[in-house]
N, C-alpha and C positions, 0 to 999 in steps of 0.2 A: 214097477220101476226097477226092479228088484232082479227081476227076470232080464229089462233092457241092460241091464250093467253087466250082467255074466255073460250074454249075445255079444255084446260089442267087445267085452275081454277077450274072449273066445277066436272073435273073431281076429283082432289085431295080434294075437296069438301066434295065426295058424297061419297069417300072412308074414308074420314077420319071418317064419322056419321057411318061408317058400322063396328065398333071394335068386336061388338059380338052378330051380329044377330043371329049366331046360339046354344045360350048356352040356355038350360032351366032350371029355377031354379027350386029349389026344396027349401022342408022346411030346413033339415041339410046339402044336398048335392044336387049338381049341375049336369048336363051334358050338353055336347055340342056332336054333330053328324054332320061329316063335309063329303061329299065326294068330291073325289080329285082323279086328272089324274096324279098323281105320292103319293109314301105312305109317303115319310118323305116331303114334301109339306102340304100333309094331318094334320099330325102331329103336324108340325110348325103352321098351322092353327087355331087348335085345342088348341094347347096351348097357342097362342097369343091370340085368344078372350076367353077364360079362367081367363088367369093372367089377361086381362082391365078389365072381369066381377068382380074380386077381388079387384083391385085396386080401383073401384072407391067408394067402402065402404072401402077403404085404409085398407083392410086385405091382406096378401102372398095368394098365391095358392098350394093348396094343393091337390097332385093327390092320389087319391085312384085304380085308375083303367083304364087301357089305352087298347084299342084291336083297331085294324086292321084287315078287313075283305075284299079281291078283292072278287068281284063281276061281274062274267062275263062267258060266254058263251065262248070264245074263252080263249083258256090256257096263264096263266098270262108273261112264258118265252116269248110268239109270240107276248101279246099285247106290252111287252116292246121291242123287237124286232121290230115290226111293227112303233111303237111311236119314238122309236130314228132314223129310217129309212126316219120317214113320217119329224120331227123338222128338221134334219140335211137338206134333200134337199128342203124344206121350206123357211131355213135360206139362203143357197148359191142361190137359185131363189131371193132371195129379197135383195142379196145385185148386183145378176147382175141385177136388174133391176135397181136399184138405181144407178151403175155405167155403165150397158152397154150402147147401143148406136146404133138403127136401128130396125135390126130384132130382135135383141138378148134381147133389153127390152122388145119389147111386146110378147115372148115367155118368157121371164122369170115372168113378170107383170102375166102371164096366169100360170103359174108355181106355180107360188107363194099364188093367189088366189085356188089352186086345193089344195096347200098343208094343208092350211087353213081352206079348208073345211073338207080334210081327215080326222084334229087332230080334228075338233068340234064333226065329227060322231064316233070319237072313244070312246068319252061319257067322264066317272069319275067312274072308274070299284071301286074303293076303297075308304072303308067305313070307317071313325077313329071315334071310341066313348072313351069319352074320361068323368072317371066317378070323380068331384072333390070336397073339399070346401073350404072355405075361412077360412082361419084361422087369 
């Protein structure tokens, strides 16, 4: 238990230093370029370390210019197809493993680890640039 307390400190730690690694300033204007395995994810991204690069010279954010670009070899209806196909049996493997009992968790534990892998190799097909400044 001991051990979970320090992981999860650690963790909300090392998220909280990370507001907006990816904005680049600029002299009048900014941008930030996020990619993301869903586009209004992306999005929300994009604007959340935006608005803290703003806030922390206590100026608003101000967008000038937002695009979203999928990026992908495989057609973006199949990777969303594929992606809610891959989460959905993902999540029901992981909760029978958390609740089965025999065979059934260590085919689900094996399930759930395949499902894991599927969504890491599906990548971050989309691209949000996201053009802004402080006003």
């Amino acid at each position: 238990m001991k051990n979970l307390i320090i992981a999860f400190t650690t963790t909300l730690l090392l998220a909280a230093c990370a507001h907006h690694e990816d904005v680049r300033p600029g002299d009048s204007q900014h941008y930030v370029v996020v990619k993301s395995v869903d586009r209004n994810k992306g999005i929300k991204e994009a604007l959340g370390q935006a608005e803290h690069f703003c806030e922390k010279s206590s100026n608003k954010l101000v967008v000038l210019n937002e695009k979203v670009e999928y990026r992908s070899e495989q057609a973006e209806k199949d990777y969303l197809d594929s992606r809610s196909t891959t989460e959905f049996v993902t999540e029901a493997s992981a909760w029978l493993w958390v609740l089965g009992d025999g065979y059934v968790d260590d085919v689900a534990a094996v399930a759930t680890l395949a499902g894991v892998g599927a969504l890491e190799s599906m990548g971050a097909p989309y691209l949000v640039t996201l053009n802004f400044r402080c006003a």
